[in-house]
LOTOR-903313 format. One record per residue (C-alpha): x, y, z; residue in one letter; residue number from 0. Coordinates in Angstrom, 3 decimals, padded with zeros to 6 digits. Layout:
BEGIN
      east     north        up  lofi  lumvex
         X         Y         Z     A     NUM
...
END
This chain:
BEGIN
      east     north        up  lofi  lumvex
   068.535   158.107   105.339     X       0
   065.038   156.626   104.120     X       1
   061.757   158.438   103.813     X       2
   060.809   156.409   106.636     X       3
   063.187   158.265   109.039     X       4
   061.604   160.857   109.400     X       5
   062.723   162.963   112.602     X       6
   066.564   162.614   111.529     X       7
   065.151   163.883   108.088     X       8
   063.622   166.805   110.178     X       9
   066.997   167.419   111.892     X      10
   069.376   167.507   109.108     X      11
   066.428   170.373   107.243     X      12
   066.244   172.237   110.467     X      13
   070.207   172.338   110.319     X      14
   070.604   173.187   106.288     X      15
   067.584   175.620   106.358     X      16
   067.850   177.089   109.750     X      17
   066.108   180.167   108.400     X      18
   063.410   178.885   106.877     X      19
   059.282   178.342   108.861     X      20
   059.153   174.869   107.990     X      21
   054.541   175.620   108.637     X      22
   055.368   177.898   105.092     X      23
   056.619   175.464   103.394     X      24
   055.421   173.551   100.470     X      25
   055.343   169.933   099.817     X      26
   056.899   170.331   096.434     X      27
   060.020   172.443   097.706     X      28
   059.928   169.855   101.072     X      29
   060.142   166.658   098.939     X      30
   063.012   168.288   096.878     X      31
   065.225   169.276   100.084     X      32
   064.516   165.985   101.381     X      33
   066.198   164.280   098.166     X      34
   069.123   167.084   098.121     X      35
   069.985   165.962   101.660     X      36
   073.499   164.541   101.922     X      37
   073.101   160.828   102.863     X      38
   069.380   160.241   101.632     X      39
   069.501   157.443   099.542     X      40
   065.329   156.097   099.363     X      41
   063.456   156.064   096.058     X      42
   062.672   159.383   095.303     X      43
   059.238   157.290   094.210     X      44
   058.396   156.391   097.233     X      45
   057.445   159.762   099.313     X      46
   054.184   160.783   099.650     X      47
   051.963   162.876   101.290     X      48
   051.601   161.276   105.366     X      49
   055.575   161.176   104.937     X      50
   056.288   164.473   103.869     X      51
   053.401   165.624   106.407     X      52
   055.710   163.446   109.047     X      53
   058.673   165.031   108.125     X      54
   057.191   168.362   108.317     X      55
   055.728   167.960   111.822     X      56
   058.968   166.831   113.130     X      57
   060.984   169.843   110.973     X      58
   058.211   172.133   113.091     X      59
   058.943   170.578   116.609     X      60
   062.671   170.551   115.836     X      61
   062.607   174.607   115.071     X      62
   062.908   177.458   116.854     X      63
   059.983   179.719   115.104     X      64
   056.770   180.196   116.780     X      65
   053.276   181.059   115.760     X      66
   052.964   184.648   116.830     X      67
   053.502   187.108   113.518     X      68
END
């Protein structure tokens, strides 16, 4: 996986974090899962912050949490 693939990206969080509201999350913990993933192999250099947005939006459509708290 690349940074640029960003839905399978979302997919593979949503499975290894099921429990977690990917709208709580920070972009510090979200780049580090990303580059713990098994089979991510991009430049850890080359994230930034419209990917890690993009990977965040799809993580959000992807889970099964909803807005109302």
């Amino acid at each position: 996986m690349k940074w640029t693939d960003s839905r399978e990206i979302a997919i593979a969080l949503a499975d290894k974090h099921p429990d977690v509201d990917p709208q709580r999350i920070n972009f510090v913990d979200l780049r580090q899962w990303v580059l713990e993933l098994d089979g991510f192999t991009d430049d850890p250099a080359h994230s930034g912050e419209k990917i890690l947005e993009a990977i965040q939006a799809h993580w959000i459509d992807e889970s099964d949490f909803d807005d109302e708290d």
